[in-house]
C-alpha positions as CSV (number, residue, x, y, z in Angstrom):
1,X,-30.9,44.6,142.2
2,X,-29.2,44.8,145.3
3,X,-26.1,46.7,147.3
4,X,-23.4,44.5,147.9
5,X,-22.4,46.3,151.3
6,X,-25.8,45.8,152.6
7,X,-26.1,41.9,151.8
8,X,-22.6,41.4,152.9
9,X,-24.0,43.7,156.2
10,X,-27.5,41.4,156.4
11,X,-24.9,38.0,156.2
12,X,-22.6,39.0,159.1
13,X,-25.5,40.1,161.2
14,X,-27.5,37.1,160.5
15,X,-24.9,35.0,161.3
16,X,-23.4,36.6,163.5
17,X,-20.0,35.9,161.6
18,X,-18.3,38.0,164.1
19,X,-18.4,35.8,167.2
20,X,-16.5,33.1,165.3
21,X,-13.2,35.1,165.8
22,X,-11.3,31.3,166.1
23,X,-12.6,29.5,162.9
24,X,-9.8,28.6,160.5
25,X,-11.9,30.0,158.0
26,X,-12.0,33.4,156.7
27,X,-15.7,33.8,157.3
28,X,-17.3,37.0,155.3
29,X,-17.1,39.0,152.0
30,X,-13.4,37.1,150.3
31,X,-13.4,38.8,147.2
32,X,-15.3,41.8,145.9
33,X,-17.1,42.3,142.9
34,X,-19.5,44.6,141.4
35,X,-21.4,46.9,144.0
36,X,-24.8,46.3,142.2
37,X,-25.9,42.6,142.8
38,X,-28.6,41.0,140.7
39,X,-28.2,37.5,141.0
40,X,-26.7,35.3,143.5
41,X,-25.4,32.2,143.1
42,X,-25.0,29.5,146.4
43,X,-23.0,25.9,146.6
44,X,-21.5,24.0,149.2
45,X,-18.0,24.3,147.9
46,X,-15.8,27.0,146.6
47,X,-14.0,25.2,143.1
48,X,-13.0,26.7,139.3
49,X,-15.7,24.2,138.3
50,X,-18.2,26.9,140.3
51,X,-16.5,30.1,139.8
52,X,-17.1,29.0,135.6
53,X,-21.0,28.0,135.8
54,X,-21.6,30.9,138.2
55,X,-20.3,33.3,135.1
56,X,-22.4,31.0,132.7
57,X,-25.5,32.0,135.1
58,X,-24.9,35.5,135.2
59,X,-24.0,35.1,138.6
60,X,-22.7,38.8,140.4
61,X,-21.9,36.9,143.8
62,X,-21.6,33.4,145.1
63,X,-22.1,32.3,148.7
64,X,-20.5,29.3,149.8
65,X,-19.9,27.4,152.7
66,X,-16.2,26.6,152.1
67,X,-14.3,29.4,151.0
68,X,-11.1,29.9,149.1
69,X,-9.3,31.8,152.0
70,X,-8.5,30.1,155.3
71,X,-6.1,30.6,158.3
72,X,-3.8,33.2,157.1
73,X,-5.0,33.5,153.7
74,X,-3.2,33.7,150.2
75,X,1.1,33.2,150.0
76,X,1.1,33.3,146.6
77,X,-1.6,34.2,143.8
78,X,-0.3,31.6,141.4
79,X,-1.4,28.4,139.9
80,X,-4.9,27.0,141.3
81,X,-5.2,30.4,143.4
82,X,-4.6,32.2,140.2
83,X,-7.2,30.2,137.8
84,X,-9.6,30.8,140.3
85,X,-9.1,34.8,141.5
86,X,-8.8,35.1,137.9
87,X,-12.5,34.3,137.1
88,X,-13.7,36.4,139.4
89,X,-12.4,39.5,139.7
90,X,-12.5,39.6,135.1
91,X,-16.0,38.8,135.7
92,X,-16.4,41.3,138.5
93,X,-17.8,38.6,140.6
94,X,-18.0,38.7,144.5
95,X,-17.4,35.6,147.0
96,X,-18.7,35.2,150.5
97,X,-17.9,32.5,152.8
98,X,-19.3,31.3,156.0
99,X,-18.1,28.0,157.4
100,X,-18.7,27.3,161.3
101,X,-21.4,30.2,161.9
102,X,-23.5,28.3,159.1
103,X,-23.1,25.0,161.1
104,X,-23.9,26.2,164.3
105,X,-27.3,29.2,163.3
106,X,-30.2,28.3,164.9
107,X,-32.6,29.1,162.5
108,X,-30.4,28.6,159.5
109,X,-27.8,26.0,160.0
110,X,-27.1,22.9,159.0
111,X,-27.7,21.2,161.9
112,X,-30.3,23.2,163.1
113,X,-32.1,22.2,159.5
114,X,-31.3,17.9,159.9
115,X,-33.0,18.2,163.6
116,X,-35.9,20.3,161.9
117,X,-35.9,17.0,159.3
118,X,-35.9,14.4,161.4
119,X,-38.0,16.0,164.7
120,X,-35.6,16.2,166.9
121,X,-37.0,17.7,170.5
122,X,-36.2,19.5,173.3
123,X,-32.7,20.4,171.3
124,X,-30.0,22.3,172.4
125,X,-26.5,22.8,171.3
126,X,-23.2,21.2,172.0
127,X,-20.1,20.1,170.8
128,X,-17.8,23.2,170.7
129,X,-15.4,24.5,168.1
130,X,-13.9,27.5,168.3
131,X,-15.4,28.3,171.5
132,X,-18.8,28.6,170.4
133,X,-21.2,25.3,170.5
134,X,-21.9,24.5,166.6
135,X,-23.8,20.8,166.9
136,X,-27.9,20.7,168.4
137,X,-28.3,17.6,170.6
138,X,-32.3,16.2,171.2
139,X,-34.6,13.6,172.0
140,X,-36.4,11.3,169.2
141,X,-39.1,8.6,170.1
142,X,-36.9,5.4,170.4
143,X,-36.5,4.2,166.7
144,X,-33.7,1.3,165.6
145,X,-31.0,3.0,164.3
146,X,-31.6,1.6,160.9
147,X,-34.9,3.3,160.9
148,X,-33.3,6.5,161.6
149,X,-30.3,6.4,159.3
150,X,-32.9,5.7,156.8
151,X,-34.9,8.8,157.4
152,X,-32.0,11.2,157.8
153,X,-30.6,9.6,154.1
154,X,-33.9,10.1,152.5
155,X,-34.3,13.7,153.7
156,X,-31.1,14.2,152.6
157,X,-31.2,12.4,149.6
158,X,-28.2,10.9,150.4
159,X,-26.7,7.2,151.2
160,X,-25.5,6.3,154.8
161,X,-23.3,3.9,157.4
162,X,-23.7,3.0,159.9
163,X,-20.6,2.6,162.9
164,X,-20.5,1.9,166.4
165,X,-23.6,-0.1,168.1
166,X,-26.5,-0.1,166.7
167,X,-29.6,-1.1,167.9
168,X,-32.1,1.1,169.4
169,X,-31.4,4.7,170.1
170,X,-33.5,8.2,171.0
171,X,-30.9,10.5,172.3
172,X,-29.5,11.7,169.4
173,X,-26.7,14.2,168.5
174,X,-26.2,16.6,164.8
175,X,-23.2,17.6,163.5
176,X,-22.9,18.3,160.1
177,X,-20.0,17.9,157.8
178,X,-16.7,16.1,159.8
179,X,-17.4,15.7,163.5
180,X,-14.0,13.8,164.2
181,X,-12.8,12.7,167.2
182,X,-13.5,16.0,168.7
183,X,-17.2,15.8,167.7
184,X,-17.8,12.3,168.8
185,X,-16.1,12.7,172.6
186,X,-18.6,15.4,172.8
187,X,-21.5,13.1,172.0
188,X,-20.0,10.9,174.5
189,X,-20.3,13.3,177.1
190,X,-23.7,14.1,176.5
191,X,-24.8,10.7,176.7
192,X,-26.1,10.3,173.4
193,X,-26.9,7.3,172.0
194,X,-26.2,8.3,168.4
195,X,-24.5,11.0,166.2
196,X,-25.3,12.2,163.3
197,X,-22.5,13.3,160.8
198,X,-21.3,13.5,157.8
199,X,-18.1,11.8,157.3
200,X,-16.6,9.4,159.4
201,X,-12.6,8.5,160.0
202,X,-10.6,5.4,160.1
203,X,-9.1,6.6,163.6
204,X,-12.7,7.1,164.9
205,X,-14.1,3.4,164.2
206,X,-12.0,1.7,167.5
207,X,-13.5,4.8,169.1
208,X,-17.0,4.5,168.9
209,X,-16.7,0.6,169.3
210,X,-15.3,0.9,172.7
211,X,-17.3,4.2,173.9
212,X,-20.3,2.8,172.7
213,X,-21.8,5.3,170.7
214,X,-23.6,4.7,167.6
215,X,-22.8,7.3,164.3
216,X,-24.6,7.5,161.1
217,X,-22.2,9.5,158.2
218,X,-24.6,10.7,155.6
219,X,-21.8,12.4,153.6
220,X,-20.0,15.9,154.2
221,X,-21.1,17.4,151.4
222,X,-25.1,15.9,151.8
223,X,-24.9,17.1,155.4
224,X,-23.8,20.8,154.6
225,X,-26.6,21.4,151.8
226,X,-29.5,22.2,153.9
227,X,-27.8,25.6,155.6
228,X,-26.9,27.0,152.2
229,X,-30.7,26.4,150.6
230,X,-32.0,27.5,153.7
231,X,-29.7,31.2,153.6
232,X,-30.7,30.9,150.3
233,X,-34.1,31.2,150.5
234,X,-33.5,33.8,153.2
235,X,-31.9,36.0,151.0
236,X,-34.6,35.3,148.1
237,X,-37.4,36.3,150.4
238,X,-35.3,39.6,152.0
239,X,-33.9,41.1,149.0
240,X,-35.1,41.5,145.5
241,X,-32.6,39.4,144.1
242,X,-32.5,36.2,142.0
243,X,-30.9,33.4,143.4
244,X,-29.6,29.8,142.0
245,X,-27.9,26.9,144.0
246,X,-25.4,25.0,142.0
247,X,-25.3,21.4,142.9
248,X,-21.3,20.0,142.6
249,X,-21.7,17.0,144.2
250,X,-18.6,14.9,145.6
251,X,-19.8,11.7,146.5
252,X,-18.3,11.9,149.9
């Protein structure tokens, strides 16, 4: 059993949550629960659906990528808002949320993990949001894109598209979750031959036709799984702690 101050402390630091002083989202401890933390429970997404099975586990925090607080935060604690602070707070449950800093870590992130996966080299970040550079950018040995979509989807466990292109490709882009139009002009000017993201936009498919760039969208919520096992697992091995990921798949 664990201090919440000091995992909430060893989050911030590790992700230097800080820096990220222009993400919409409320990055860091949203809700607190009990000070004593036993077991911690991780997803992708905060929902009512999680906040319930993470009581069923025995759960005394839950870290998530997408929080329940954003921009300026809460208006009203009714309805949805109210179902869901409810759960918590009877249950004495705490909720931290880290959105960009957990796309961008580079030892943790998500798309520092899919370039891991797929052996992306000589990588480097790009694609800014919120003034910090949250994608990694790299070399692979010239594959068909095919190929490569394949290999991202299996390691992801996840189906794919393909837009743009095609064809052969080897310099090759990461950025997990929704690039947009933002995300794919960056690509662009990096020269890259293909991005990888998660979900893909009807306003970007003239886009990439005419800048010809190739994109493969794995999924958003595939593409922002392998940051939160990989915190996880970071957390299992710092603290003496159990930990659970709860799986609440989508499908897009």
């Amino acid at each position: 059993m664990e201090n919440l101050e000091e995992i909430v402390e060893y989050l911030n630091d590790t992700l230097e949550v800080r820096c990220f002083y222009d993400d919409y989202a409320n990055n860091g401890l949203q809700v607190e629960g009990a000070e004593r933390v036993k077991k911690i429970v991780f997803a992708v997404d905060a929902s009512l659906e999680l906040f319930n099975r993470s009581v069923e586990a025995g759960a005394d925090m839950i870290v998530v990528h997408h929080g329940i607080s954003w921009g300026n935060g809460f208006k009203y604690i009714t309805g949805r808002i109210y179902r869901q602070l409810s759960v918590l707070i009877k249950n004495d449950i705490s909720l931290y949320a880290v959105h960009l800093p957990l796309d961008a870590d580079r030892s943790l992130g998500h798309n520092y993990m899919i370039a891991e996966m797929i052996g992306l080299e000589n990588s480097y970040n790009f694609a800014e949001f919120a003034d910090i550079d949250i994608g990694y950018a790299g070399v692979v040995d010239e594959v068909d894109i095919k190929e490569l979509a394949e290999n991202v989807a299996e390691k992801l466990d996840s189906s794919y598209k393909i837009y743009g292109p095609g064809g052969k490709v080897s310099k090759v882009g990461i950025i997990s979750g929704g690039a947009g139009e933002k995300g794919i002009l960056a690509a662009v000017n990096e020269g890259l031959d293909c991005l990888i993201t998660g979900e893909f936009g009807h306003t970007s498919w003239h886009l990439v036709k005419e800048l010809g760039i190739s994109v493969i969208a794995c999924g958003h919520y595939k593409t922002e799984i392998p940051g939160i096992k990989a915190l996880q697992e970071a957390l299992d091995t710092f603290f003496d702690i159990e930990t659970e990921f709860i799986d609440i798949p989508t499908g897009l």
